[in-house]
N, C-alpha and C positions, 0 to 999 in steps of 0.2 A: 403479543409477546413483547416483554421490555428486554433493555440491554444496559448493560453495564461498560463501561468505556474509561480503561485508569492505563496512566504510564506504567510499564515495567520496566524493571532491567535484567536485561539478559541472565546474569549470570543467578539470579533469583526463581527466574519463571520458562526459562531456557526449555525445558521439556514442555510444557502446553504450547511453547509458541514452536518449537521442532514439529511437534504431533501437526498444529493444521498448515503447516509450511509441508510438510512430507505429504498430510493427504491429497492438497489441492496440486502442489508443483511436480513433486516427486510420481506420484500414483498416478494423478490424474492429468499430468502435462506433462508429462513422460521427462522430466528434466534431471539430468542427474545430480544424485545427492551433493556430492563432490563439488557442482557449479550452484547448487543453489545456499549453501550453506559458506560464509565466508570470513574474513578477516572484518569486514563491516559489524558486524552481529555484534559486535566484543566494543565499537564503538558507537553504535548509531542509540539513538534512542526506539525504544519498541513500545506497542501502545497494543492492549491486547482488551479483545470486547468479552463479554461474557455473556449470558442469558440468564435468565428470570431464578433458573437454579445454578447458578455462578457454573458453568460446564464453556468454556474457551470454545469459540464460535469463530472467533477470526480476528488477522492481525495485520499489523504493519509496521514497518521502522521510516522513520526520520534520519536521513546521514545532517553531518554536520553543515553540509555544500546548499543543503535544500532538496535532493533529489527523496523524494516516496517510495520504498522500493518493499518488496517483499506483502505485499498488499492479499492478503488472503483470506477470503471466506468460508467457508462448510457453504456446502450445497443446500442444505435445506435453512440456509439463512441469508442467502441470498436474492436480498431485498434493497430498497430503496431506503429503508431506513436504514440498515447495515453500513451501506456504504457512504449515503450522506453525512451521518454520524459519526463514522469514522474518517473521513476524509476532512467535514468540521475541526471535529476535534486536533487532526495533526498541525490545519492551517494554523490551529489558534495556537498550538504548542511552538512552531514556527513563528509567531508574529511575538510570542513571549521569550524564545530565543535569539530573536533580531536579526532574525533570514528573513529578507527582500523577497527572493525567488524562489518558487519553490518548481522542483520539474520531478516527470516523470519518463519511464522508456516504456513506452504501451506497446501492446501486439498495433499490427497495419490497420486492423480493422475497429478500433480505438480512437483511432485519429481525428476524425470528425465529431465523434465524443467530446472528448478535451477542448477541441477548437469552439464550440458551443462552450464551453466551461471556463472561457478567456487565457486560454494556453494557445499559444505558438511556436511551429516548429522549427526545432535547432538542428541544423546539421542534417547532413542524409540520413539512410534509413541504414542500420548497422543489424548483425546479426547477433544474438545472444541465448545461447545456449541452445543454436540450432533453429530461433524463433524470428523472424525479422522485428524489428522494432525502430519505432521513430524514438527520439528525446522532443518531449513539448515541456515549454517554460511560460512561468506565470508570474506578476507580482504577486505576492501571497496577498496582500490587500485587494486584489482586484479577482482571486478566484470566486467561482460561482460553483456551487456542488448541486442544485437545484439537480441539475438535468442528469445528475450521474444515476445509473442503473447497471447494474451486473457487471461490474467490472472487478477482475481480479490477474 
């Protein structure tokens, strides 16, 4: 199966990118609406994949700071290309926006993920929307997506 991978902007593609943000976080990660939907959305850039009959698979936003957030795939497309693909592509949109660092706040059991992937961690472990999470930071030039698998 191929994929499609284009920037979007919120206020254009807002609903496909709501739909697999509410399946994955909302439904399936029990987070609520209210904390997963925010003031960011309306500034970050969002980058949204498609599949072989353009049907929105999964997304992710860029903040302006470097941090990855809202990283989300459909279940039955969660795969290594999925997310190398798409984690590619943010770097590269990162390195054409002129962010140095790029970080993310992964669940606890992520961490050694990233750590292979040339991210290290910032700060203790905080909690976010009831999830514990670390923050890991990377030079965007020095990430590696190689090793990423299933991460959402």
């Amino acid at each position: 199966m191929g994929y499609r991978i284009n920037k979007v902007e919120w206020d254009r593609q807002k609903n496909e990118l709501q739909q697999i943000r509410e399946r994955v976080f909302v439904y399936e990660l029990h987070i609520p609406k209210r904390v997963e939907f925010d003031n960011l959305d309306k500034l970050a850039l969002h980058v949204l994949v498609t599949d072989d009959s353009f049907c929105p698979v999964a997304t992710a936003r860029l903040c302006n700071d470097g941090l990855i957030g809202r990283l989300a795939v459909l279940p039955d497309h969660r795969n290594r290309t999925v997310y190398c693909s798409l984690l590619n592509y943010i770097f590269d949109i990162a390195v054409e926006q002129g962010i140095e660092s790029i970080s993310v706040n992964c669940v606890l059991h992520e961490v050694e993920r990233f750590k292979r992937n040339g991210f290290i961690k910032q700060g203790n472990v905080f909690m976010e929307a009831g999830i514990p999470r670390q923050r890991m930071k990377c030079p965007v030039r020095c990430a590696d997506t190689t090793p990423f698998t299933l991460v959402h």
